[in-house]
N, C-alpha and C positions, 0 to 999 in steps of 0.2 A: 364311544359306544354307539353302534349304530341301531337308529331307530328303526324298526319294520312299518310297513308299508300300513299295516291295521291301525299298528299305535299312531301312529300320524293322524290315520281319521279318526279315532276315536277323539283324541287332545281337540282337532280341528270345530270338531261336532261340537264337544264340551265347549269349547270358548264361544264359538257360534251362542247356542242353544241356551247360554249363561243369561244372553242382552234381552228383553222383551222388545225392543225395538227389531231385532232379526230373526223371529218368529215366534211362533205362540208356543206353548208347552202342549209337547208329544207332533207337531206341525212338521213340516219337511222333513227331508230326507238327503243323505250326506251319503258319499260314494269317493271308491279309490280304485286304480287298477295296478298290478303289481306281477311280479314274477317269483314264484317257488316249485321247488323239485316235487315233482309229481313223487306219492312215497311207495307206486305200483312199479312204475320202468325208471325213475330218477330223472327223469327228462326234464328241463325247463318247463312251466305251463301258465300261462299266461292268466289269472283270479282276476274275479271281481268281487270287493267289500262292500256290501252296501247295508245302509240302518234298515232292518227289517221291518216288519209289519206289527204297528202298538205300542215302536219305542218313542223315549225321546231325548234329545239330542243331550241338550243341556245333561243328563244321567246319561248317556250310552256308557256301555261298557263291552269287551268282545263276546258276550253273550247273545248282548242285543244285533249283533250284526248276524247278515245272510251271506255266506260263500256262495260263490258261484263259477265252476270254468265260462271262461270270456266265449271263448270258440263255440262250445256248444248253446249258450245264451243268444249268440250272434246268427249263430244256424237256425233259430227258431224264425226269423225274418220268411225263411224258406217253407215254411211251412204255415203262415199265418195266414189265417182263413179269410181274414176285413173284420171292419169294427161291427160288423152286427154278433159277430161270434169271437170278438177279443176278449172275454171272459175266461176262453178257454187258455189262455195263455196264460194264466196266473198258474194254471194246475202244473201246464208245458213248464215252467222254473222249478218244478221240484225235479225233474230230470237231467238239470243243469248243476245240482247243489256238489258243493265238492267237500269231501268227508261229515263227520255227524256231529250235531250240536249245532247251535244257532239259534238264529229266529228264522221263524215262516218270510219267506220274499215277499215284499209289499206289491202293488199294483203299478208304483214306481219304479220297478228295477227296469223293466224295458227302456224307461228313459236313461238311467245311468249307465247301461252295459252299450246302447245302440249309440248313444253319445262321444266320437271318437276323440275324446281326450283323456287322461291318468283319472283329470281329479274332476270331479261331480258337484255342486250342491245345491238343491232343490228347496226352497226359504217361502213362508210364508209372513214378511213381513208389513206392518201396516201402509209404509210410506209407496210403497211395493206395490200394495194391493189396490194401494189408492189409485194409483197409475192405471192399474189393470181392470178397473171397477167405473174410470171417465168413461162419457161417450163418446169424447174423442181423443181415446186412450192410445190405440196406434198414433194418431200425429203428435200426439205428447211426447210420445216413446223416443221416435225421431228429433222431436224436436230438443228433448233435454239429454239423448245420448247419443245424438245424431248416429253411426252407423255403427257404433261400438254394440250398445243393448238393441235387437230384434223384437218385434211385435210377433206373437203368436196367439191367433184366433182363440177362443173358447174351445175347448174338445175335451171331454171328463179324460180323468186319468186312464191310462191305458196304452197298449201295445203300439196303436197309431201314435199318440200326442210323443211316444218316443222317436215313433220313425221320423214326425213331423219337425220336433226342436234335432234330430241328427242331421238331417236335410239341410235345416237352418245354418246350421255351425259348418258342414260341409261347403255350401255355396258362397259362405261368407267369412271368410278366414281370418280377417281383422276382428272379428264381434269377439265379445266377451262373456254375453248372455243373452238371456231374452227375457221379455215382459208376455206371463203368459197370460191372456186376456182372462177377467174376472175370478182370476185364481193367485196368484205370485208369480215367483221368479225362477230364473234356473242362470246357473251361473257355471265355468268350467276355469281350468287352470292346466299348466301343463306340471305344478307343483302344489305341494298343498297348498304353501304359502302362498301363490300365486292364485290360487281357485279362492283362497278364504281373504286375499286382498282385491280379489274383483266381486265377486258378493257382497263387501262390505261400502264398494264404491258405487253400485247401485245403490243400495239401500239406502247411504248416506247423499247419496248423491240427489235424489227423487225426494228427500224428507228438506234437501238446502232450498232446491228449487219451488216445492210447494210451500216454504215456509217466505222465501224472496219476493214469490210473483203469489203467492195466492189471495183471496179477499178476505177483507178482517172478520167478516163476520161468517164465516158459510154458512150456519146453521139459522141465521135471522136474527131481527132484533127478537130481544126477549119480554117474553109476553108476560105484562104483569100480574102479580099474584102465583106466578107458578116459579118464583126464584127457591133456590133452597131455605128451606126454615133457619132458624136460629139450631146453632149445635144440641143444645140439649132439648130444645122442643123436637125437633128433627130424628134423633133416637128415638123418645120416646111415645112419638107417633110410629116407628118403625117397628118399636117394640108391640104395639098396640095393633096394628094389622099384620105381624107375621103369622099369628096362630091360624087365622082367618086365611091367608093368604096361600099357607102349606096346605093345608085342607081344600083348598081350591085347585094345585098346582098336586093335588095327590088324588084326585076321585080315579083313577085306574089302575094308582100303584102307588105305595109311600114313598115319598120324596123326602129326602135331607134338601133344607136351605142354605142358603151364603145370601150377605147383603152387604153391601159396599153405599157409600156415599161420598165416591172420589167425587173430586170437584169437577172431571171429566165428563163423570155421567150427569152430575148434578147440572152442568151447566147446557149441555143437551134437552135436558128434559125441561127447562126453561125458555128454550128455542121456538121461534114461532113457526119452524119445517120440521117439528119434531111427530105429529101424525103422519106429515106426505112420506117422510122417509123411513119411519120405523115400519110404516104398511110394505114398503119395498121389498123388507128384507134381509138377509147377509147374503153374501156372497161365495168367499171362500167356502169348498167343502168342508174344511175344517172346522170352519164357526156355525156354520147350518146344523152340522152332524149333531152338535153338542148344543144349540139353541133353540132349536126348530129354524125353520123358517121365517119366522116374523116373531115380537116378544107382544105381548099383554101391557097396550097400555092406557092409563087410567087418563080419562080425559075430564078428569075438576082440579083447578085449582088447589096449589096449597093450604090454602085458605078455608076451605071446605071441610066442615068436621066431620071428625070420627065417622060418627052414623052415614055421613054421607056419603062419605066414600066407601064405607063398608056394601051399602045398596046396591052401588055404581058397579063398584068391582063383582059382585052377584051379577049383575045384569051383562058386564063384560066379558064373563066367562061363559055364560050360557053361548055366547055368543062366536066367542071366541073358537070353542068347537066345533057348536055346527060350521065355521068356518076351513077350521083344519078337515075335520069332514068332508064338506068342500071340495078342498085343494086332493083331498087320495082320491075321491072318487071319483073327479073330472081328469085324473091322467094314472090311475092304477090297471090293471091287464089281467088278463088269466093267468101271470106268472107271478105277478108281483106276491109279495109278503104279508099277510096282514095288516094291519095298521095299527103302531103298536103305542098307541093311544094319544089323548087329541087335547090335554092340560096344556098349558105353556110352562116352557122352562125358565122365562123370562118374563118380569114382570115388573114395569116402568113407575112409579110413584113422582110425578111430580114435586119439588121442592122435599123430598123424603129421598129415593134412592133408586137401586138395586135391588133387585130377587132374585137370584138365579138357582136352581134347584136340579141335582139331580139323584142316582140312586146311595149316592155316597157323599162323604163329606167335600173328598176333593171333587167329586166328579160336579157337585152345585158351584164349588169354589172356579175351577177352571172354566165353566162353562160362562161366569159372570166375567172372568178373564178375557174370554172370547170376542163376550159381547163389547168390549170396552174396546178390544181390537177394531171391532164391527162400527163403534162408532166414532174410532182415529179413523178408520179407512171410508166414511161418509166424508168427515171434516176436509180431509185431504182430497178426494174427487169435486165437493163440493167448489172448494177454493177454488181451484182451476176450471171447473166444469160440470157437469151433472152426474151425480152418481145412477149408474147405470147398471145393475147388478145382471147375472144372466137368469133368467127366464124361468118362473116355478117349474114348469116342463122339466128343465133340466134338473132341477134342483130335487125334484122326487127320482129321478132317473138315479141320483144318488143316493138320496137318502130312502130309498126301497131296494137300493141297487142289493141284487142276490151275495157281491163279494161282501159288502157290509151286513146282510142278515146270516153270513158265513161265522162272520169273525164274532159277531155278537153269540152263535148259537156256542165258539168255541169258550167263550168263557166259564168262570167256575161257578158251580152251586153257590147261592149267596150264605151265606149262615144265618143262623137260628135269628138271629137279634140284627141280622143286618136291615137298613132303614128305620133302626127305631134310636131316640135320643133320650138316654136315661140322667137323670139330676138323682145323686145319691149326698146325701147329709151326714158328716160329720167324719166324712171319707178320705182326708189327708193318713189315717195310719186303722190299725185295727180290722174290727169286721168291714167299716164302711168301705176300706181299701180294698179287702178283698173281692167284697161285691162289686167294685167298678173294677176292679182289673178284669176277674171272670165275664162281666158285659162287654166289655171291651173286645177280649177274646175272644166272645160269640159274635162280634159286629155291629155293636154296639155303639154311638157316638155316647159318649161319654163326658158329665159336666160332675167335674169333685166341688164341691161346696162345704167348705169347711172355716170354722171363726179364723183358725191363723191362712189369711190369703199367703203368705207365702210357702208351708207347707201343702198349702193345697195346690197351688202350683206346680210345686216340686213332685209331688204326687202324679197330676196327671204328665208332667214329662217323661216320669217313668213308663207311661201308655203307649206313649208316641207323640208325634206332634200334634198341631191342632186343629189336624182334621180326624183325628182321633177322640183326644180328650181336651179339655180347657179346664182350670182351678181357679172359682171365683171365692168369693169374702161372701161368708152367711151365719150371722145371729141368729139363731134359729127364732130366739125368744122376743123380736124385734123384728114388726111386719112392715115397716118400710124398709130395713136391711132386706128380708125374706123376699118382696117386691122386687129388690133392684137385681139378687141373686136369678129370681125367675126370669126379669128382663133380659139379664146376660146369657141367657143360657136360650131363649130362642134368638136372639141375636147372633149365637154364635153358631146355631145347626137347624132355628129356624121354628123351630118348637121344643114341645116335651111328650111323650110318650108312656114313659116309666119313672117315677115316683118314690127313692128309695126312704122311709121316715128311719134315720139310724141315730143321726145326733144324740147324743146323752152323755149322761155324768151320773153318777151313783156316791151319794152318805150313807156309810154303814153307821146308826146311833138307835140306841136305845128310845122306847117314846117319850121320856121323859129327859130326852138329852137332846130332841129334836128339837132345832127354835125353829122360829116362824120364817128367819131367813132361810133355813135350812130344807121347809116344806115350800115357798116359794118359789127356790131356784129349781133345784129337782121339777115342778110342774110347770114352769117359765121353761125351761130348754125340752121337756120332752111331751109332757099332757098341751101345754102351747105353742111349744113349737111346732107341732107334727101338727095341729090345726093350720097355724098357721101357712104354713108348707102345703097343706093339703088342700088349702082354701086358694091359695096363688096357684098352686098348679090347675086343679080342677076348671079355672076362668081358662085356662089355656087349653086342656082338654075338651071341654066342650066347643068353645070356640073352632078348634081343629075340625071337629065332627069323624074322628076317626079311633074311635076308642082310645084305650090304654090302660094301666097300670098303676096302682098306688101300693105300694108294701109299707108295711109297719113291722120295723123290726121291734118287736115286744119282749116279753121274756116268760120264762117258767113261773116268773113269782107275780103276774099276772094273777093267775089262779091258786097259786101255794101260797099257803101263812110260813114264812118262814123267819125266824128271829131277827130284831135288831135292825128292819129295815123298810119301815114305815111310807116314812115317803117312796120310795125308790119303788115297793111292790104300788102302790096308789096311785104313784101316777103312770106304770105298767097296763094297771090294768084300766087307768082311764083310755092310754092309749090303744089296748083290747076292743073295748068298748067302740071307740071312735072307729075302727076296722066294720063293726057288724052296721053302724049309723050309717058308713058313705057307700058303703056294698048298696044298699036297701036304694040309696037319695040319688046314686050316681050312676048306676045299674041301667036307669033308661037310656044314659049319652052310654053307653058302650064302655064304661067306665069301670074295671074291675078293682076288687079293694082287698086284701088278703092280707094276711099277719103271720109272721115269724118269732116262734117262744123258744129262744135258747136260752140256755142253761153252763154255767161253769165253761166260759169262755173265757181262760186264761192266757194262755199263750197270743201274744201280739197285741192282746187286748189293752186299751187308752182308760178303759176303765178301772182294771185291776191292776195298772201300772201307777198308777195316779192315788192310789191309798187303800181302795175298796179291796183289794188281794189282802193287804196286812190287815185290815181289821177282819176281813171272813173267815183269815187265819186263825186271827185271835178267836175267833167267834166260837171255831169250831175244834181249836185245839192242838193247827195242828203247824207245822212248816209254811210258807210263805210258797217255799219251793215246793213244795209238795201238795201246793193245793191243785192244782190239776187231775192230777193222781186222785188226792182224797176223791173231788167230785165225781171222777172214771167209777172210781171203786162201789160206789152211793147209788149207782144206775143198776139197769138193768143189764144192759149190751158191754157195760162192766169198761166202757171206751171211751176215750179224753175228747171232748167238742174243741174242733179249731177254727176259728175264721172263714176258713176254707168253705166249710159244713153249711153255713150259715149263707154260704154265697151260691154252695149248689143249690138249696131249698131255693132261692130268688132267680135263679135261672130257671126251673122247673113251673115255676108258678110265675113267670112271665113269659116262658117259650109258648111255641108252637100245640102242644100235648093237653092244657088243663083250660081250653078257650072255654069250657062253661062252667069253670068255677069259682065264685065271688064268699067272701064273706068268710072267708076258710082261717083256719090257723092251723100252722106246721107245728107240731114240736118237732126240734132239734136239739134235746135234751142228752142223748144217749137211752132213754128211757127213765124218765121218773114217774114211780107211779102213782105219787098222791099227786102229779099235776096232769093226768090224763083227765083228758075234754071230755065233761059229760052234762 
């Protein structure tokens, strides 16, 4: 069976983009050239494959690739104006594309089409970077590939840096790639195999020698006091300035977190060169893009409590900005873009961790990725040399650069609930399932908290993975369980935003059949629990300083006397009550509290599955299966409430549409009218 010339790249790309050691996720760019019958005259014609613009390797599939005829890609040489106006040559690739579908042609494709060999691959990897990030990165280049890998100056990506590495490979017909200064590698082959066995002999090659010849410590001895904490002190200090920390890394736009405490970073930030070099910078366009420039970092001791580094880090970020400030306004132009705001994405905690933040769950996760690359590719210049990054200058040239405020303007509308992290209770099945799947769908990060952790697990996999959703263990009725559930849950996006109080259980008994266990548990999971709950989150809301959300799913018998269910309407309506107390107390942090009274929620329900359906049966006379029905029939709008119902009312009263209304209560009853609100 013979393979086509795509699928080749595509398998190459995937095994590449698999390794984190041979580049970062969505980094480089992979390339093939090949022959197929033109489907206008049949003639031979001579394509180029190349990974488009946004993908990444490791997932490419033929989608994510750009066609292009070779010929007319090639012809564009003839027409290219100089690098003051190589911008324009990005637009020049859409007149080279060969038939419809694909992706947009990246800013790369000049280098893969001008490049006279089959196979292509353009890699940002650490050991790589490290090379290309010394000061004296040319003599290294030489010296550990002597004439095989070429030195290629600094030159942002573009039209030139392709004519520049085609040059290269033309004058030098033994090389096998080049080290392009403070960016990665480019690598070619006259076969896949061959291009994806010289790429990896760089890589490999550059990671033996700095690890042979380089010095044991690059980063210094380690400064006492700033080692990583003990593991659970270490969490639970990180748990304890995330709230603070999002709210900092969010005053222009909401940010999702990720926080890491690899022993990579850990051991970094215990480094006595760990100010000289984090003030430097990243390098690669790839890790800048997604880090800023420089990351936030806190200069006290592990040692240091709480409050005090709470102050530090206030006084670091005031600072922090005016400095990005700074940097735009000492090299922005009459052309450049905005400035599209001056928080860090990056944020260093001595003997604690990681912070990385961005408008989504992956995009905080990756960009922490980045930085980790960012500080393999110190360690490794270090070793051998001085890490030497290129020049702020350059690095706003990029990150203003008009092609990147392009691709950013092409992306999609964010949705209703995107950048907000919702904790819903009692959400492994039922309403509380529904309401996190519907958050989720609006862009939501999503935390199911339910007593069985493995259900709740299972739950939020159904979401997606866990930059979507995560399912932790929560007793609702037990505030150091309720604690450890809050902790997990900014831990894992960084904070909390939305607040769902759903958890409950219902005894249908006469008062006289009620025992005292019976009226304790009932108010222990839903009259204490939802305090509890609402008391953990609220320290994190205000902390954040960025509003949010608390619902209480409550119910009709709230306000209705209805038979045989004592406890169950009592502690409804304590939790009613609790809805009008936190509106009024929590109203100043920005803080909205609102309540949901369903009604005859049978279908999916953990409640009426669980005993409380037979006995309301029994109550009311009628079928078990037909209690649904009954309820429908008892309303007004004469219609069955489902799960569903219950989760729009909680998207409506946390979207975008109801920002000045606090202290509310929905019904979602179908209509009942001895329980309208008066």
């Amino acid at each position: 069976m013979t393979i086509s010339t795509a699928e080749q790249l595509i398998s190459r790309s995937n095994r590449l983009g698999a390794e984190k050691k041979n580049t970062n996720y969505a980094g480089g760019n992979t390339s093939a050239k090949g022959f197929e019958p033109d489907p206008v005259t049949g003639e031979q014609i001579e394509l180029l494959w190349v990974k488009g613009s946004g993908g990444d390797l490791g997932t490419l599939t033929e989608k994510g690739l750009s066609t292009l005829r070779l010929d007319r890609m090639r012809s564009l040489a003839n027409v290219y104006p100089g690098v003051d106006r190589e911008d324009e040559m990005v637009a020049a690739f859409d007149y080279c594309l060969h038939g419809k579908g694909g992706a947009a042609p990246s800013i790369d494709t000049a280098m893969h089409g001008l490049v006279d060999a089959p196979h292509v691959d353009h890699l940002h990897p650490d050991s790589g970077i490290a090379i290309a990030t010394a000061k004296d990165g040319k003599e290294l280049t030489a010296q550990i590939f002597g004439g095989k890998v070429l030195w290629v100056d600094w030159r942002r990506p573009g039209f030139q840096l392709g004519l520049d590495i085609a040059a290269i490979k033309d004058e030098n017909p033994n090389a096998v790639g080049c080290i392009l200064g403070g960016h990665g590698i480019t690598a070619w082959g006259e076969t896949s195999e061959e291009c994806e066995a010289n790429s990896l002999w760089i890589i490999d090659t550059a990671a033996d020698y700095i690890s042979e010849h380089g010095k044991a410590q690059p980063f210094g001895a380690q400064l006492p006091g700033f080692e990583g904490l003990p593991e659970t002190e270490r969490l639970a200090r990180a748990a304890a300035l995330a709230p603070t920390l999002r709210g900092l890394a969010s005053r222009d736009k909401p940010m999702i977190g990720h926080f890491t405490d690899d022993e990579r970073v850990l051991d970094f930030l215990a480094s006595e060169k760990l100010a000289e070099l984090a003030a430097l910078g990243t390098s690669c366009p790839d890790h800048f893009l997604r880090t800023k420039i420089k990351p936030m970092v806190l200069d006290l001791p592990a040692t240091a409590t709480l409050q005090e580094q709470l102050a530090r880090l206030a006084e670091l970020h005031v600072e922090y900005r005016a400095d990005y400030q700074a940097y735009y306004d000492a090299h922005k132009d009459e052309s450049s873009p905005a400035i599209r705001g001056a928080d860090p994405l990056i944020v260093l905690i001595p003997g604690v961790g990681m912070f990385s933040y961005g408008a989504n769950k992956q995009t905080a996760r990756v960009a922490g990725e980045f930085y980790l690359n960012a500080i393999n590719v110190m360690r490794g210049a270090e070793a051998l040399s001085t890490y030497t990054p290129i020049s702020d200058a350059e690095k706003f040239r990029i990150e203003y650069w008009a092609l990147e405020e392009a691709k950013l303007a092409r992306m999609p509308k964010p949705k209703s609930h995107a950048g907000r992290i919702a904790l819903v209770t009692g959400a492994a099945s039922g309403i509380g399932k529904a309401i996190a799947t519907r958050l989720a769908a609006e862009g939501a990060c999503v935390v199911i908290a339910d007593l069985d952790l493995a259900k709740a697990q299972a739950a939020a996999a159904e979401l997606g993975n866990a930059d979507v959703a995560v399912g932790v263990a929560a007793n609702v009725a037990d505030g150091a369980a309720v604690q450890a559930a809050m902790d997990a849950a900014v831990l894992a996006f960084g904070g909390i935003d939305l607040v769902v109080n759903n958890a409950g259980l219902s005894l249908s008994k006469k008062l006289l059949e009620t025992t005292e266990a019976d009226w304790d548990l009932q108010h222990d999971v839903m009259a204490k629990g939802s305090f509890l709950v609402s008391k953990a989150a609220a320290r994190v809301l205000i902390d954040q300083r960025m509003g949010g959300d608390i619902i209480y799913i409550s119910s009709k018998n709230s306000v209705f006397a209805g038979p045989n269910n004592i406890a169950y309407s009592a502690t409804k309506a304590d939790q009613a009550h609790q809805v009008r107390l936190l509106a009024v107390e929590l109203g100043e942090h920005g803080v909205r509290v609102n309540g949901i009274n369903p009604d005859g929620v049978v279908r999916g329900s953990g409640i009426f599955a669980s005993g409380w359906g037979a006995n309301r049966a029994a109550t009311y006379g009628v079928d078990e299966e037909d209690l649904g029905q009954f309820y429908a029939n008892r309303t007004i709008l004469k219609r069955e409430v489902v799960p569903e119902n219950v989760a729009d009312a909680v998207y409506v009263l946390t979207g975008p549409e109801l920002t000045r209304t606090t202290g509310l209560h929905i019904p979602v009853d179908s209509g009942v009218a001895a329980a309208f609100l008066r």
